[in-house]
C-alpha positions as CSV (number, residue, x, y, z in Angstrom):
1,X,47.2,137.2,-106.5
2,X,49.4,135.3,-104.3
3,X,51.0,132.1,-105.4
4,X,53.1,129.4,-103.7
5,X,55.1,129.6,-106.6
6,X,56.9,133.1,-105.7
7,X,57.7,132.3,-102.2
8,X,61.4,132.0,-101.3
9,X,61.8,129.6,-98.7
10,X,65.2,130.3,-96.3
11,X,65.3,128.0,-93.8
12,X,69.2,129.2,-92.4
13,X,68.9,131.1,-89.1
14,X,70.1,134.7,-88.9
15,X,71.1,136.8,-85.9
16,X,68.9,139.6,-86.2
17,X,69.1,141.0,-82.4
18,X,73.4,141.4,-82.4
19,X,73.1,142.6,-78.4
20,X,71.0,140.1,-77.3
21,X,72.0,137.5,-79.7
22,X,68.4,136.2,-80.8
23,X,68.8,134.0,-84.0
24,X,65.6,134.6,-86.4
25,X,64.4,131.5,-88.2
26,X,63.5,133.3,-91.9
27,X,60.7,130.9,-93.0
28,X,60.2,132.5,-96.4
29,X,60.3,136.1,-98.4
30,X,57.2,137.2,-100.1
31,X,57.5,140.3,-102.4
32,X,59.4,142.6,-99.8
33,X,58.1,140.9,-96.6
34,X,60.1,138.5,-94.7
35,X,58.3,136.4,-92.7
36,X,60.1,134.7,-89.6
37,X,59.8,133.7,-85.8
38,X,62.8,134.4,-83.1
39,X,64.2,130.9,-81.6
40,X,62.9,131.9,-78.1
41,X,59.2,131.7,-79.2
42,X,56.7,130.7,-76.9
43,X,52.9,129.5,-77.8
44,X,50.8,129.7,-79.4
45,X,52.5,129.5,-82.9
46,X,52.8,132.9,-84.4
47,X,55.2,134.8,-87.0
48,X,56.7,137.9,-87.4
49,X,56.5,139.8,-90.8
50,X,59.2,142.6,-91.5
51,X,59.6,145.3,-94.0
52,X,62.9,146.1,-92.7
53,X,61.5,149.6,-91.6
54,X,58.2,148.1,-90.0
55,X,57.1,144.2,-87.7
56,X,54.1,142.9,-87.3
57,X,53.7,140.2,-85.2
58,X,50.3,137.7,-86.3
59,X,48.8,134.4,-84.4
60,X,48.4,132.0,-87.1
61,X,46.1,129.6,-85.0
62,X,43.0,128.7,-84.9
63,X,42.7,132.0,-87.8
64,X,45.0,134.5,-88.7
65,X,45.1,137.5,-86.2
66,X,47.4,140.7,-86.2
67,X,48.4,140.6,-82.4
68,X,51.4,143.5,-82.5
69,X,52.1,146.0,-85.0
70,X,55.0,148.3,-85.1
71,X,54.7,150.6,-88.3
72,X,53.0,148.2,-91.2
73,X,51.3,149.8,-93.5
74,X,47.8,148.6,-94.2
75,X,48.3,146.8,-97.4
76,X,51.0,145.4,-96.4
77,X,49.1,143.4,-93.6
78,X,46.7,142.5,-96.2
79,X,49.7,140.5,-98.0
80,X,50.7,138.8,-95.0
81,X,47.5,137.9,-93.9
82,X,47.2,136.3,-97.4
83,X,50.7,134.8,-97.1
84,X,49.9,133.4,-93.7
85,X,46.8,132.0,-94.9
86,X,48.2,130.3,-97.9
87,X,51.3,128.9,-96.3
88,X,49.8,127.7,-92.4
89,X,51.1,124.3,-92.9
90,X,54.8,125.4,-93.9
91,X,55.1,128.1,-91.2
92,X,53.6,125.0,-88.7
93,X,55.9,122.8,-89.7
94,X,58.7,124.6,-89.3
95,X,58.0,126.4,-86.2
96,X,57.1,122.2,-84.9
97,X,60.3,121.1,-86.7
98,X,63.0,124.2,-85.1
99,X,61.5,123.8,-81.5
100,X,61.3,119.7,-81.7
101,X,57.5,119.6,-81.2
């Protein structure tokens, strides 16, 4: 089961895009997920969720919905859903907090 306990929160921005230069907010790890948003975001809130190999890309308002998936397996969406789920208020925050909402 998922636990707020094993999340690693990062909250240092990382250029994940070298050739366009597009820092990547990490707003925690979970098991081999990395969840995150880029800093040119637009609305509505969402997150991406990376296995290194494979994004997903998930509205977390008003309920958690899978919107883009670029090779995710199956049960790895079912953890992030759960993650998303379990952490909507941190992911809020910090999305509100890096765009001065």
């Amino acid at each position: 089961n998922f636990s707020k306990n094993t999340i690693s929160i990062n909250f240092n921005t990382y250029i994940c895009k070298p050739l366009t230069y597009i820092s990547m907010p990490v707003l925690f790890y979970y098991l081999h997920l990395k969840f995150c948003f880029y800093s040119n975001e637009h609305e509505p809130i969402h997150v991406h969720v990376s296995t290194g190999q494979a994004e997903a890309k998930f509205n977390i308002t008003p309920t958690t919905k899978m919107i883009e998936n670029h090779g995710l397996k199956a049960r790895d969406i079912r953890i992030a859903i759960k993650a998303i789920e379990d952490n909507r208020d941190i992911i809020t925050r910090q999305w509100k907090e890096f765009f001065n909402q």
